[in-house]
C-alpha positions as CSV (number, residue, x, y, z in Angstrom):
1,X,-2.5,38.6,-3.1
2,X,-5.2,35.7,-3.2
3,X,-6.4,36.7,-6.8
4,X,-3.2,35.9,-8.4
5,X,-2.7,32.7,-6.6
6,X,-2.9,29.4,-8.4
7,X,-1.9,26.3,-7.2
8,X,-1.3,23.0,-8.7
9,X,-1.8,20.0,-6.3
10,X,0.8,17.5,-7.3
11,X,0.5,14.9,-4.4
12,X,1.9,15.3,-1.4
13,X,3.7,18.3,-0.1
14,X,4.2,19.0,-3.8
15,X,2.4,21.7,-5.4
16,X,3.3,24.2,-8.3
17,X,2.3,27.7,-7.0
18,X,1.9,30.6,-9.4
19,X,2.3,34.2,-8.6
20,X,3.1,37.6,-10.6
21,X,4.3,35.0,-13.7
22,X,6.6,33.2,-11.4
23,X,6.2,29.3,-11.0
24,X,7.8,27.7,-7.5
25,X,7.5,24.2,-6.8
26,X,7.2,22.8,-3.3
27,X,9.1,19.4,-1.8
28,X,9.5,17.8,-5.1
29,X,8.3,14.5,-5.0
30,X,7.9,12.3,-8.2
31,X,8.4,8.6,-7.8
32,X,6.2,5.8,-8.3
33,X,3.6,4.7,-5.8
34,X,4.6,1.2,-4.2
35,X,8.3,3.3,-3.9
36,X,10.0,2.3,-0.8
37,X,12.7,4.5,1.3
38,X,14.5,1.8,4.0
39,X,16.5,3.3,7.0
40,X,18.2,1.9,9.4
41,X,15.5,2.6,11.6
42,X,11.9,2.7,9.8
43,X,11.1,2.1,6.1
44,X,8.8,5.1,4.4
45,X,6.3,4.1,1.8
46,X,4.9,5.8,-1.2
47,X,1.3,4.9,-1.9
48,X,0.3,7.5,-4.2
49,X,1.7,8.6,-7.6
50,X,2.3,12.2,-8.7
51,X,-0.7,13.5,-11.0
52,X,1.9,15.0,-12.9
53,X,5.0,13.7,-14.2
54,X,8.1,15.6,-13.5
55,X,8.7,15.8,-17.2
56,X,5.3,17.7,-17.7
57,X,5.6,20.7,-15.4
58,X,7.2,23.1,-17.5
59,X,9.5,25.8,-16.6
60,X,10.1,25.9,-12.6
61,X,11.7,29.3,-11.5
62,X,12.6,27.9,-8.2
63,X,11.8,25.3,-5.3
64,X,10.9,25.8,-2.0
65,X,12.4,22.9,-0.1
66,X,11.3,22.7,3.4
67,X,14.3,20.1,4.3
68,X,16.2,17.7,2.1
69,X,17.0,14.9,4.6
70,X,13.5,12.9,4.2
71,X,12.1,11.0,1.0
72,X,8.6,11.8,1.4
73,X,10.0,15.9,0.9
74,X,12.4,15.4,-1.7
75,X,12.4,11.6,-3.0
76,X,14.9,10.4,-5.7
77,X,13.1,11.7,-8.8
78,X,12.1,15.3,-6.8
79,X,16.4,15.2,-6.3
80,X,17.1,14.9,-9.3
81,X,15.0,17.5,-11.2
82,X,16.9,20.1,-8.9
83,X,19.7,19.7,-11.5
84,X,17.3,21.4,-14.1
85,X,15.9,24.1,-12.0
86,X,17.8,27.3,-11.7
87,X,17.5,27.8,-7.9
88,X,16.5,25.6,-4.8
89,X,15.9,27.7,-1.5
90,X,16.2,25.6,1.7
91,X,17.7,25.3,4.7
92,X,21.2,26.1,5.2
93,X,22.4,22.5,5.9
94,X,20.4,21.4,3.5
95,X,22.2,24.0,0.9
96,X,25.4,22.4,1.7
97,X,24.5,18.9,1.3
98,X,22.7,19.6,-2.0
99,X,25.5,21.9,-3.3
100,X,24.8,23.4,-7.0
101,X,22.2,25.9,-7.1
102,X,20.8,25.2,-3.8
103,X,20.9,28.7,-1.3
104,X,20.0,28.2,2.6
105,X,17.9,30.6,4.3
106,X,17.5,31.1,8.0
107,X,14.1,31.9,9.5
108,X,13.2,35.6,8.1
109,X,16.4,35.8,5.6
110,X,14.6,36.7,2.3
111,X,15.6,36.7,-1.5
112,X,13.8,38.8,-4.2
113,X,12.8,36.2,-7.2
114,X,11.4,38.9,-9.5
115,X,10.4,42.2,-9.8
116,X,6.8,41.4,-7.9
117,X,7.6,38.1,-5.6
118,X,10.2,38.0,-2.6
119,X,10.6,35.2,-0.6
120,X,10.8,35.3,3.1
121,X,12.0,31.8,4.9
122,X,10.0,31.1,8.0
123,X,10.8,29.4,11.3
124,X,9.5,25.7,11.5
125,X,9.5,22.7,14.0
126,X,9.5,19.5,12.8
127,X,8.3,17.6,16.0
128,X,7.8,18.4,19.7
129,X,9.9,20.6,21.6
130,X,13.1,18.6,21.9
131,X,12.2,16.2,19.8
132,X,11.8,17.3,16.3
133,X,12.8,15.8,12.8
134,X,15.9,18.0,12.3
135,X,16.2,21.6,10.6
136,X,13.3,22.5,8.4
137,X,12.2,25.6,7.2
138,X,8.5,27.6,5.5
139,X,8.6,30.4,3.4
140,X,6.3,33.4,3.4
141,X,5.9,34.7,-0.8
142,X,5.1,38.5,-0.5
143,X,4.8,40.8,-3.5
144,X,5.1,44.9,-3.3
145,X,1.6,46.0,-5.1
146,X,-0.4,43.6,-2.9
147,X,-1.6,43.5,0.7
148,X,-1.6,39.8,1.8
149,X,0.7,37.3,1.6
150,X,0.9,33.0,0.7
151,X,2.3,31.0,3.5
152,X,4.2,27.4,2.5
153,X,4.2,25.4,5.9
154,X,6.8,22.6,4.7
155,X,7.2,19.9,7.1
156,X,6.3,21.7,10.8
157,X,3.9,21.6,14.0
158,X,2.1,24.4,14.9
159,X,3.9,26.4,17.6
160,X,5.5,29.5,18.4
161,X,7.7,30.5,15.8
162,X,4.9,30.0,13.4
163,X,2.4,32.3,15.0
164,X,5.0,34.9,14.8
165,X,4.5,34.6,11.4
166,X,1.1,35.8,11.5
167,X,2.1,38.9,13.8
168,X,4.8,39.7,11.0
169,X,2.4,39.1,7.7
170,X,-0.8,39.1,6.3
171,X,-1.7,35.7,5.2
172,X,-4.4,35.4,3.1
173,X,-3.4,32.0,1.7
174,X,-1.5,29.2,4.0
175,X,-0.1,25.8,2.4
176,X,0.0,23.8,5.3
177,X,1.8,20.2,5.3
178,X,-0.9,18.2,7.6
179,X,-1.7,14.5,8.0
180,X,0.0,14.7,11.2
181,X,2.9,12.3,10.0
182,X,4.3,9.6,12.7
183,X,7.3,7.6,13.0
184,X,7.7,4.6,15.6
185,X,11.3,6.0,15.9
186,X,10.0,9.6,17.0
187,X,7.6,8.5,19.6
188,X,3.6,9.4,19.5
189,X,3.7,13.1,18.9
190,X,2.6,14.1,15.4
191,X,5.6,15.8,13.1
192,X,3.9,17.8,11.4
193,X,0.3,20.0,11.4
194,X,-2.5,17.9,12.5
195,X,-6.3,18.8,11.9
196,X,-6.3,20.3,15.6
197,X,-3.2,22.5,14.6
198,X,-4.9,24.0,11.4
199,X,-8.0,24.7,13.0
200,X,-5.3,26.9,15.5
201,X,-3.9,28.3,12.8
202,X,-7.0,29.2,10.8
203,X,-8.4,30.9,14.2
204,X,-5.2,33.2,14.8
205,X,-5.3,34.2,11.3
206,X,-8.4,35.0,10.1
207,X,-7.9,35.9,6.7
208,X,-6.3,33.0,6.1
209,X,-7.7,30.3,3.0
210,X,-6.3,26.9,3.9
211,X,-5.1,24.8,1.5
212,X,-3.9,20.9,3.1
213,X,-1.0,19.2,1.0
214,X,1.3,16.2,2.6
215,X,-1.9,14.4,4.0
216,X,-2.5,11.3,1.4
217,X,0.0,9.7,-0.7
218,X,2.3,8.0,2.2
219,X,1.6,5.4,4.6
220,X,3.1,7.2,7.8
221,X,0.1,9.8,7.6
222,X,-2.1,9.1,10.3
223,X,-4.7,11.9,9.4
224,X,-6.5,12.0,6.1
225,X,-9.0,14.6,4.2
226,X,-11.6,13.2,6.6
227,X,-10.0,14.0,9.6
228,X,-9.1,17.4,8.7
229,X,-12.4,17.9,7.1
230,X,-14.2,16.9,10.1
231,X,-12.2,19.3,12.7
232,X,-12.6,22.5,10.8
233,X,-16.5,21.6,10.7
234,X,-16.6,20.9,14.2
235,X,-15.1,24.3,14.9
236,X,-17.8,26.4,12.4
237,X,-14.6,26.7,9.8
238,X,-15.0,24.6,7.0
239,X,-15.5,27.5,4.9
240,X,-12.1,28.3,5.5
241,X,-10.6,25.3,3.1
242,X,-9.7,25.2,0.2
243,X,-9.4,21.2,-1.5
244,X,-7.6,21.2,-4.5
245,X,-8.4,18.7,-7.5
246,X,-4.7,16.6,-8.0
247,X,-3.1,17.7,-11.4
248,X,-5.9,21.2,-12.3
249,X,-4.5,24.5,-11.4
250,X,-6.9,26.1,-8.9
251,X,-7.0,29.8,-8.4
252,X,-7.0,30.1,-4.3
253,X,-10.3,32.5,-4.0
């Protein structure tokens, strides 16, 4: 599978992924840095602008939306280009909320895009046990005439649903969502894959080319490239990741 893998770092969690002639776009997010997302209970802050505009990406086949209930995931420009894209997979709530073309999946439903790519939704924990974000959901993209498999993390923590995934597939290629992202409102505990949590992954599967998205561009990241750089040297793995260059299409090799 990793041979026909490219992937398009956008900023983020978004990322244009190619594979077998089908283009899927992950957690659309296309505002303008300085962007900010009030709550009732915190205020999010984009600090990074997408290297490329929404306008710009061509044709999109289908997105893979981890969850649709927080801007830095799907922020008002990322919302609206689901309008022009012909299917959004996400998670069943999400489906209903976002109507038109949107389909929910629950973990280890799959849907068959083409003749050569099927995607399998994952399970995925946004938070600590009993105290996660709401429903979110990975995919796993798997294609008949090739033995491995590319893994989308969306927004989750590493724990046991997602090493199942590694019992259940190959993965030669994992998107992970890192920069352990904290809100005051959800306590201390990281909400999604910290540096500790991909070295974890990266050991249980060993085939596995790690590529971090969702850990610069927002101020509620509390990890950065550094960070994750410096775990996965400190545990003789730094080898094992794969940085990709904002805006150039990078075959994963």
């Amino acid at each position: 599978m990793r041979s026909d893998v490219s992937v398009t770092y956008i900023g983020g969690p978004t990322a244009l992924v190619e594979i077998g002639g089908v283009r899927l776009l992950t957690d659309p997010t296309f505002d303008p840095a300085g962007t900010d997302y009030p709550t009732p209970v915190y205020t999010l802050r984009k600090t990074q602008a997408a290297a490329i505009d929404a306008s710009a990406l061509g044709r999109v086949d289908a997105v893979l939306l981890s969850h649709d209930h927080h801007f830095d995931n799907l922020d008002r420009a990322g919302r609206a280009l689901l309008a022009d894209v012909p299917l959004t997979l996400t998670t069943t709530v999400g489906a209903e909320r976002l109507g038109g073309t949107a389909r929910g999946l629950a973990p280890w439903e799959s849907v068959q895009l083409s003749d050569v790519v099927r995607v399998t939704a994952t399970p995925a924990r946004h938070g600590p046990a009993g105290g996660d974000r709401g429903p979110v959901v990975g995919f796993v993209l798997t294609s008949p005439d090739q033995d491995g498999a590319v893994y989308v993390s969306g927004d989750t923590v590493w724990f046991d649903g997602v090493e199942q995934i590694g019992r259940r597939f190959t993965i030669d290629v994992a998107l992970l969502n890192m920069g352990a992202a904290k809100v005051a409102v959800a306590g201390p505990h990281a909400l999604t894959f910290t540096a500790d949590d991909g070295v974890a992954l990266a050991r249980e599967w060993p085939l596995a080319r790690v590529v971090p998205l969702h850990y610069e561009g927002w101020e509620h990241f509390t990890q950065s490239r550094a960070e994750i750089q410096q775990a996965f040297e400190a545990a003789g793995l730094e080898a094992r990741l794969a940085w990709l260059s904002p805006g150039r299409p990078t075959r994963i090799s």
